[in-house]
C-alpha positions in Angstrom: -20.7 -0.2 -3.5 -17.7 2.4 -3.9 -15.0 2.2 -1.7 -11.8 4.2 -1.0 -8.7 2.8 0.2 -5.6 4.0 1.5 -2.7 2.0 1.8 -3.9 -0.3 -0.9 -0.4 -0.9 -1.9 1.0 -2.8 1.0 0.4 -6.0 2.6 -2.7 -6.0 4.2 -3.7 -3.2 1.8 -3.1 -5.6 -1.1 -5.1 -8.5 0.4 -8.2 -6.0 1.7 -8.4 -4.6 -2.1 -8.5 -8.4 -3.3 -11.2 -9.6 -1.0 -13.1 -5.7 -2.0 -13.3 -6.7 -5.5 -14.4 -10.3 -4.9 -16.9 -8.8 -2.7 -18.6 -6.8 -5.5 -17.1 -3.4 -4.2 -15.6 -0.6 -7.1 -12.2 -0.2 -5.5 -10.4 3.5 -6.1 -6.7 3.4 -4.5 -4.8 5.8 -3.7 -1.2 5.5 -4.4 1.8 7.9 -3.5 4.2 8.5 -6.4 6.9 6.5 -5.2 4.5 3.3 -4.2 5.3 0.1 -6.2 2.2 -1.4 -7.5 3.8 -5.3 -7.7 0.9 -6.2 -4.8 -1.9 -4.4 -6.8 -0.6 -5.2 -10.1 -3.7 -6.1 -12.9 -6.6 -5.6 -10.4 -9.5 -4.0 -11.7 -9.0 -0.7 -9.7 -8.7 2.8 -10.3 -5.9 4.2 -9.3 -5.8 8.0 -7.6 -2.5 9.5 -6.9 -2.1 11.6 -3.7 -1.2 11.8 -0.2 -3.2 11.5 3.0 -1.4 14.4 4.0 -2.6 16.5 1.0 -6.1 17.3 1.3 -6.2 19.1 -2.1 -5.4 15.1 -3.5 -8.2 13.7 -1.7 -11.3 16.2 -1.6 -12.5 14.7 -5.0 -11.6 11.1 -4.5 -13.8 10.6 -1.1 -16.6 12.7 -2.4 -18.9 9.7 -4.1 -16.9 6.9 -1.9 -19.4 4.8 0.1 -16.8 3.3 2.3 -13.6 4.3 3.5 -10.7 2.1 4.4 -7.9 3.8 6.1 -5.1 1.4 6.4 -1.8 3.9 5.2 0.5 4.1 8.0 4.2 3.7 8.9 5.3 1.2 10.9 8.8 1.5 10.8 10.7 5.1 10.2 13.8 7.3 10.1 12.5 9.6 13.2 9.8 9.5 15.7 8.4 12.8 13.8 7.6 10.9 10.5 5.1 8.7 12.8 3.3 11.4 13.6 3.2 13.3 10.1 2.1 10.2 8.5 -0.3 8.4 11.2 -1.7 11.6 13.2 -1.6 14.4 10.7 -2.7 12.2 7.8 -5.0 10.4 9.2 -7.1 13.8 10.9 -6.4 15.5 7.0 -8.3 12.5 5.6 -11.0 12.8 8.0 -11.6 16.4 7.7 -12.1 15.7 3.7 -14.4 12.4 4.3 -16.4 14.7 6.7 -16.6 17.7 4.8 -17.6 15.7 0.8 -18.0 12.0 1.5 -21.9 12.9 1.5 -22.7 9.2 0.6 -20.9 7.3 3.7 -21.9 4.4 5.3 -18.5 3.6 7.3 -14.8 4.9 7.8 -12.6 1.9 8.8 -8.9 3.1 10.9 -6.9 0.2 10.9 -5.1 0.7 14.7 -3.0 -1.7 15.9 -2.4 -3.6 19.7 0.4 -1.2 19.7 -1.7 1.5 19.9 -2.8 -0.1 23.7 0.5 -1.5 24.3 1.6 -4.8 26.2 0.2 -6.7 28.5 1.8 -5.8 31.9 -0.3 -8.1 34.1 -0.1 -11.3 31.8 -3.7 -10.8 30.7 -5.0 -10.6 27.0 -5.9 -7.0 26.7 -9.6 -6.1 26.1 -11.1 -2.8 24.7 -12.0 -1.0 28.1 -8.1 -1.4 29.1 -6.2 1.8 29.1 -4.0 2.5 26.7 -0.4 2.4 27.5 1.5 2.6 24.2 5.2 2.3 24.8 6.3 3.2 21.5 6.6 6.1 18.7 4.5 3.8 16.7 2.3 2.7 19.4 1.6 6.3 20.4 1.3 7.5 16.9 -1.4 5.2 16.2 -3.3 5.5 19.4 -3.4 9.2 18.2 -4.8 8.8 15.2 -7.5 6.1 17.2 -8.5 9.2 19.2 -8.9 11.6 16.2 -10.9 9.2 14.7 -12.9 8.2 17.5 -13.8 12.1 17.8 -14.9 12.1 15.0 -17.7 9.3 15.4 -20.5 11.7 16.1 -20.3 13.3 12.3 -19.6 10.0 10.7 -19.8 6.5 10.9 -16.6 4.6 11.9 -15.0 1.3 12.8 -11.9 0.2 14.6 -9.8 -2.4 14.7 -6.4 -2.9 16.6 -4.9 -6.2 14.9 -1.9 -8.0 17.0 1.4 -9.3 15.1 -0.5 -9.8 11.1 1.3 -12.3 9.4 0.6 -14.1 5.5 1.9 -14.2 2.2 3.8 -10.8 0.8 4.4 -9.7 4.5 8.0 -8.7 4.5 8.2 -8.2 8.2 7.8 -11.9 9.0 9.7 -12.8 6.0 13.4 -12.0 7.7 12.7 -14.5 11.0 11.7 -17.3 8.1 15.0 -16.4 6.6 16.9 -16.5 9.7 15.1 -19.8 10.8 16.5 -21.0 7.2 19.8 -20.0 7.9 19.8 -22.5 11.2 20.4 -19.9 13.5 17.8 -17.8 15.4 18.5 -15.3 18.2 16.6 -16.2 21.6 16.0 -13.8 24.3 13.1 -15.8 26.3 10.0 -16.6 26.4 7.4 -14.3 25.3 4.2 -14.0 24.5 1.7 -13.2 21.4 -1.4 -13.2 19.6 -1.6 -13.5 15.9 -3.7 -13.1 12.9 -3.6 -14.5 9.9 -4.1 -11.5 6.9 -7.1 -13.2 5.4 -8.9 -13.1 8.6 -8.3 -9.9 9.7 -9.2 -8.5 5.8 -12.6 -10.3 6.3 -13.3 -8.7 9.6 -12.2 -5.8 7.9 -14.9 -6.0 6.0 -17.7 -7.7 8.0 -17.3 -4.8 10.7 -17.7 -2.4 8.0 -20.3 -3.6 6.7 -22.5 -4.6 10.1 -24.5 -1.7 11.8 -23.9 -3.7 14.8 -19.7 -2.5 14.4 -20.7 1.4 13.9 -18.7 3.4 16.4 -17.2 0.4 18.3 -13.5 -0.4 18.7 -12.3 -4.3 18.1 -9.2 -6.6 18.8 -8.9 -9.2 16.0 -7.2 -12.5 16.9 -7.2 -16.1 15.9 -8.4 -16.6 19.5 -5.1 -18.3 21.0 -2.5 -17.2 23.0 1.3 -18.3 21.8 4.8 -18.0 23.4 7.7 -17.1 21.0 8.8 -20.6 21.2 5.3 -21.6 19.3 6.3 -19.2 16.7 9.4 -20.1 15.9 8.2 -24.4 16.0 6.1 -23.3 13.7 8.2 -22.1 11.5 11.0 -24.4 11.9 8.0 -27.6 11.2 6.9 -25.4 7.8 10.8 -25.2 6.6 11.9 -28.5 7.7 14.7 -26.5 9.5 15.5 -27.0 12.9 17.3 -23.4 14.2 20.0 -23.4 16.9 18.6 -20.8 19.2 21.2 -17.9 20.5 20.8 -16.8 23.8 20.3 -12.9 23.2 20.5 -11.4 26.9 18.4 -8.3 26.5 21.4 -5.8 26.5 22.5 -7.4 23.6 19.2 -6.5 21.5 19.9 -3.5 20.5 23.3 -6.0 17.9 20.3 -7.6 16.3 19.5 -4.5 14.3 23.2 -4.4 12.5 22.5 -8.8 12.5 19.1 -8.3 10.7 20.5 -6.5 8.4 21.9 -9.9 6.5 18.2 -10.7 5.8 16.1 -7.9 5.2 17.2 -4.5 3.6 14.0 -3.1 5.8 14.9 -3.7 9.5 11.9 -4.3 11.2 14.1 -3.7 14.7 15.1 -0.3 15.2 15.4 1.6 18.3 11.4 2.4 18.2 11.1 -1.8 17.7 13.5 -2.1 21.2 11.1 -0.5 23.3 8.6 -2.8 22.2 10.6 -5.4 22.5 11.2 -4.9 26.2 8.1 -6.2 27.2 6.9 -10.2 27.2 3.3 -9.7 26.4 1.3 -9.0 23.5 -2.1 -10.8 23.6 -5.6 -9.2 22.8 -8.9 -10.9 23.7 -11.4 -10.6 20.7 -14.2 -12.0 22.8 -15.9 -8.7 21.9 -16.0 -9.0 18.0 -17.3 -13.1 18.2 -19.9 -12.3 20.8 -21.2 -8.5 18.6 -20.7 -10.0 15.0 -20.6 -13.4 15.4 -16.9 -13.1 13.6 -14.4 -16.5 14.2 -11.4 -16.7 12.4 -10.7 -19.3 10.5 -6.8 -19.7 10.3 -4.6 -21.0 13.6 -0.8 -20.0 13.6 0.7 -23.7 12.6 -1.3 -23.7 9.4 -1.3 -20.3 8.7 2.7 -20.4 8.8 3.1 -23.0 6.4 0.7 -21.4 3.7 2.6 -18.1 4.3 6.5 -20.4 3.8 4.8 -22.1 0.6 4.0 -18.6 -0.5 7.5 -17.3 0.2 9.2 -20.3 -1.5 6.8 -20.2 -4.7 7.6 -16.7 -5.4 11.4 -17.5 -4.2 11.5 -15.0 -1.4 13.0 -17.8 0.7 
């Protein structure tokens, strides 16, 4: 089995590309010039640079690939336009190519993301007949490219998923609240709620809906199956560390301060002013009902032990 994946690179890229290769699958990557390959590093890969936004770079490439993985994306950038290049443009250039050479395809995978739907507004877990209400660049972006690759369903075989917050080792996102839980002080603007998954899970749904007939065409939220307030989250954390945090009240006008105060832990702030409109909102829970009753899939990790596997992780490779 041959797979293509994009994004490979990154943090769920990295882990998807581990569990390919113990799977059996030939993995070719493809990596832009400026990627770091520290998460990929000594895998037995092959490695293709290019650009989802280049088709001349990927027409080759997809041509004998069995199964596409499309996980490149931004999640956080300089302008709302960069979302769109990147998660629209790209993601419809890669499609046309897989479409037009891929003459051996059995599945495209889009990772999406609950973003792409949006919150919760009436305090119910979202399922996959809600309408979308992204309320973010991001969000948008990505329902976007959903839609392009939904269209494209009827030519070729796809799969969807929309993964909540994805957390586990070499996420760097995560990695600045375990800091700031470290440092004994956390900033506190109520109580919210999430669903999470932990990276390995989602990585074998990846590739369990990809691989199931059953999946073909359908769109899935993956979860660990509970519902958690922020206050969860951060015991959690604070019970993985052995560090209690003094919680700062953070009225919501003051959010917008916690992007210069992030900056003390992260050189990547994950909260920007596309972050803020996300942040408005208290709930971000997804129902994956669907994917355990179609494929049978249960994840196997729950948010207290997932945590302290991902704060071992950060401490063994001193990132904490």
């Amino acid at each position: 089995m041959k797979a293509f994946v994009t994004g490979a690179t990154g943090f769920i890229g990295s882990h998807l590309v581990e569990a390919l290769l113990r799977s059996g699958f030939q993995v070719n990557c493809l990596r832009r010039q400026s990627s770091s390959l520290r998460n990929i590093e000594g895998l037995n890969i092959e490695l293709v640079e290019g650009d989802c936004c280049k088709a001349e770079s990927l027409d080759d490439v997809v041509a004998d690939c069995e199964y596409v993985f499309h996980l490149a994306g931004l999640t956080k950038a300089k302008s709302s336009e960069d979302f769109y290049i990147t998660n629209v443009s790209g993601t419809e250039i890669l499609l046309s190519s897989v479409a037009k050479k891929a003459r051996s395809l059995k599945r495209f995978f889009y990772l999406s993301s609950l973003a792409a739907v949006g919150p919760s507004l009436n305090g119910h877990p979202l399922t996959e007949d809600c309408q979308p209400n992204p309320v973010s660049d991001y969000g948008k972006s990505k329902f976007e490219g959903e839609q392009i690759v939904y269209s494209y369903r009827n030519r070729i075989p796809i799969t969807i998923i929309r993964p909540p917050a994805v957390y586990g080792p070499r996420d760097r996102d995560f990695l600045v609240f375990f800091k700031m839980v470290k440092s004994g002080f956390i900033p506190y603007w109520g109580k919210s709620q999430y669903s999470f998954v932990y990276v390995e899970d989602l990585v074998r749904a990846i590739i369990e809906t990809s691989l199931n007939e059953k999946a073909e065409g359908e769109i899935f939220f993956v979860s660990d199956g509970s519902i958690y307030t922020s206050d969860d989250f951060i015991e959690a954390v604070s019970n993985a560390l052995e560090q209690k945090p003094f919680k700062i009240s953070t009225p919501g006008f003051i959010i917008p301060a916690l992007g210069i105060f992030l900056k003390r832990f992260s050189k990547v702030n994950i909260i920007n002013s596309d972050k803020l409109r996300e942040l408005r909102y208290k709930n971000w829970t997804c129902d994956s009902t669907k994917i355990n009753k179609v494929l049978n899939f249960t994840p196997k990790v729950k948010l207290k032990e997932g945590v302290k596997w991902t704060a071992d992780w950060y401490r063994i490779h001193k990132w904490l």
